[in-house]
N, C-alpha and C positions, 0 to 999 in steps of 0.2 A: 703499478697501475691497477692488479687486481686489487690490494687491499685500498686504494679510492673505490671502485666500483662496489668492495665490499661494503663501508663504509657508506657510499651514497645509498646503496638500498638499503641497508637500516636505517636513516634518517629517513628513508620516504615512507619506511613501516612504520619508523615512531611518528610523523607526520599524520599517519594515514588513523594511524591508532587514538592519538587527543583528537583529531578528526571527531572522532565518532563517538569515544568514550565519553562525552555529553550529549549526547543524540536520546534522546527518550524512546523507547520501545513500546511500540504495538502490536498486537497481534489482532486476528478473526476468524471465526470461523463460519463461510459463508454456506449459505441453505436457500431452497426455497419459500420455505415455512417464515424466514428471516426476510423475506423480500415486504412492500409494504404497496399494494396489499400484498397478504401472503400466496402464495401459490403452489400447483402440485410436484414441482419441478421435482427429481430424482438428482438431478446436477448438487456437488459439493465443490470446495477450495475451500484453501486456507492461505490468508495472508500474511504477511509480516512488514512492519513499516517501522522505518528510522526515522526520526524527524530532531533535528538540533538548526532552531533559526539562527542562532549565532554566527555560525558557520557556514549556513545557507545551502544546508545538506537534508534531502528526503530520498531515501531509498524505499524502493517498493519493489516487493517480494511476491508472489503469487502464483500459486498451484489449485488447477481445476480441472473437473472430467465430470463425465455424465448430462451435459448439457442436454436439453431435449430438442435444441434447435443450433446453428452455428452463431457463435458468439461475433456481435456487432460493437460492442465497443464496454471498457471497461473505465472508471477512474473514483477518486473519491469524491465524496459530498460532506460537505458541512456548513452549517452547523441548525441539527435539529433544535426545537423547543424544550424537547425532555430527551434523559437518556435514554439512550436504546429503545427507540421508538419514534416517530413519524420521517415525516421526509427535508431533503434540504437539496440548498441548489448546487451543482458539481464545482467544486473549490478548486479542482487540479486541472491542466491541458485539456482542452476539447477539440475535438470530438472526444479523444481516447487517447489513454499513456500514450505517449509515440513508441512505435515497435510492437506495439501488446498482438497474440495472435489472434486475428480476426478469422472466422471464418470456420471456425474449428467445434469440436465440442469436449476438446480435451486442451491445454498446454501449460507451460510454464512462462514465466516471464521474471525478470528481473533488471532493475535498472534504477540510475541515479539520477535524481535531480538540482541544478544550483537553484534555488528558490530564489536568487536574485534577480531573477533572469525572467521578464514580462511571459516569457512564451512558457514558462512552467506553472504557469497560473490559469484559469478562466477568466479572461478579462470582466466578464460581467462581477467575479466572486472578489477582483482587483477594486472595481469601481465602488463595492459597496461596503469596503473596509477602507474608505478614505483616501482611495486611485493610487495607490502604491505597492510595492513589493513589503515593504514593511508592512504595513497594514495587513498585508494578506498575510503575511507570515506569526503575526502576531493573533489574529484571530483564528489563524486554522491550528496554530501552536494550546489556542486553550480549548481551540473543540476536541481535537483528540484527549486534553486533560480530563475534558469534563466529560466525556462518552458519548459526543452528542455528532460526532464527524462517522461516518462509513463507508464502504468499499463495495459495489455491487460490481458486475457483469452483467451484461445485457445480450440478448439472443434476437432473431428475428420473429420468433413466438413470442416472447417477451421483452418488445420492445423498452418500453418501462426498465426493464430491470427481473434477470432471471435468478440471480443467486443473490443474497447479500448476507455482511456481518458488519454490526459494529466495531471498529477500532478500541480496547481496552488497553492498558497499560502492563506491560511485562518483564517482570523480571528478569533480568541477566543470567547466565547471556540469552543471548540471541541469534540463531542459526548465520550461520558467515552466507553471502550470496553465493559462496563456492558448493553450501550445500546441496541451495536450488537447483542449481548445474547438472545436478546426480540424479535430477529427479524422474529417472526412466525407471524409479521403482516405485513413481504414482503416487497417486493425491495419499490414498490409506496411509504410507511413512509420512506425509505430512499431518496428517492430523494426528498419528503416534504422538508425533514429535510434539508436537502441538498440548494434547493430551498429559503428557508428560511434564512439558512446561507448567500446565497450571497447577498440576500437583506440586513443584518445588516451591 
C-alpha cells in the first residue's frame, strides 16, 4: 500500500510539474514613484506571477510593507498603450485577489487561479476580449508579453492606486510559493531575491 501511495505522489508532482513547466514567468517590483500618477509613497513589494493559458493556471505571488495607509484592494490591470507606462482597466477579480490582506500596511499573499473560471476574471476585462474566458486569457497572456499588463495595491490614501510595477518576463526559475510562505524575513529578502534574479 505504501509504494501505491509512493507512487501516486509522484505522479501528482510530475503532474503538478508539466503543470507549470510552460507557465511564462513575471516578475515586479512595485513603488510609488511607479504608481501613474507617481506619488511619494515609502511603501515597496515585489511580485511574482505564473501565467500558462493552456492550462488555465495564473499564480500570484506578492510581498509588501511600508504602506502609508491600510491597503484596500490589490490585482492586475491590462493592457496599457505603451510599455511600462500609462494606465489600463483591472483584467483579474474585482474588487481584489480573493484572500489578498486588506487592511494592513505590511503582508504577503499567494494564491492560484483556474482562468477558466468566469469569477477569476473582471467581467468588464471578459466582455471586451470578445465575452469569454478565452478571450480573456488570450489577451492578458500577450499583455504580460508585451509589458503593457501591471500589478498595483491600493490604500485608503491612495485610493487610485499606492504602489505599482510592471509585469516583465523572468527567467527560470522562479521562487516556488513555499517561498513566499517564509516571508517573516520581509519585503528586503524579496527584492534580494528579486535583485538577484535579474542579474542571472
Amino acid at each position: 500500500m505504501n509504494q501505491y501511495l509512493r507512487n501516486g505522489t509522484a505522479a501528482a508532482g510530475l503532474l503538478l510539474t508539466v503543470m507549470t513547466a510552460s507557465a511564462a514567468n513575471y516578475t515586479a517590483i512595485l513603488t510609488g514613484p511607479g504608481e501613474s500618477p507617481p506619488d511619494s509613497s515609502t511603501g515597496v513589494g515585489a511580485a511574482v506571477v505564473r501565467f500558462d493559458p493552456a492550462s488555465h493556471f495564473l499564480e500570484v505571488d506578492v510581498a509588501f510593507g511600508g504602506l502609508l495607509a491600510p491597503s484596500t484592494a490589490a490585482h492586475i490591470h491590462c493592457c496599457t498603450a505603451t510599455p511600462d507606462s500609462g494606465t489600463a482597466g483591472i483584467a483579474t477579480a474585482t474588487p481584489t485577489f480573493g484572500g489578498f490582506p486588506l487592511g494592513v500596511t505590511s503582508g504577503a499573499y499567494s494564491n492560484t487561479y483556474d482562468t477558466s473560471l468566469l469569477a477569476s476574471w473582471n467581467p468588464a476585462f471578459i466582455g471586451s476580449h470578445g465575452g469569454t474566458t478565452a478571450g480573456a486569457e488570450s489577451a492578458f497572456a500577450a499583455g504580460l508579453a508585451g509589458g503593457v499588463a501591471y500589478l498595483n495595491i491600493h490604500s485608503s490614501l491612495y485610493p487610485g492606486g499606492e504602489i505599482r510595477g510592471f509585469l516583465t518576463a523572468a527567467a527560470p526559475p522562479v521562487p516556488e510559493p513555499a517561498m513566499f510562505g517564509m516571508l517573516g524575513l520581509g519585503v528586503p529578502a524579496v527584492l534580494l531575491m528579486a535583485r538577484r534574479r535579474r542579474k542571472t
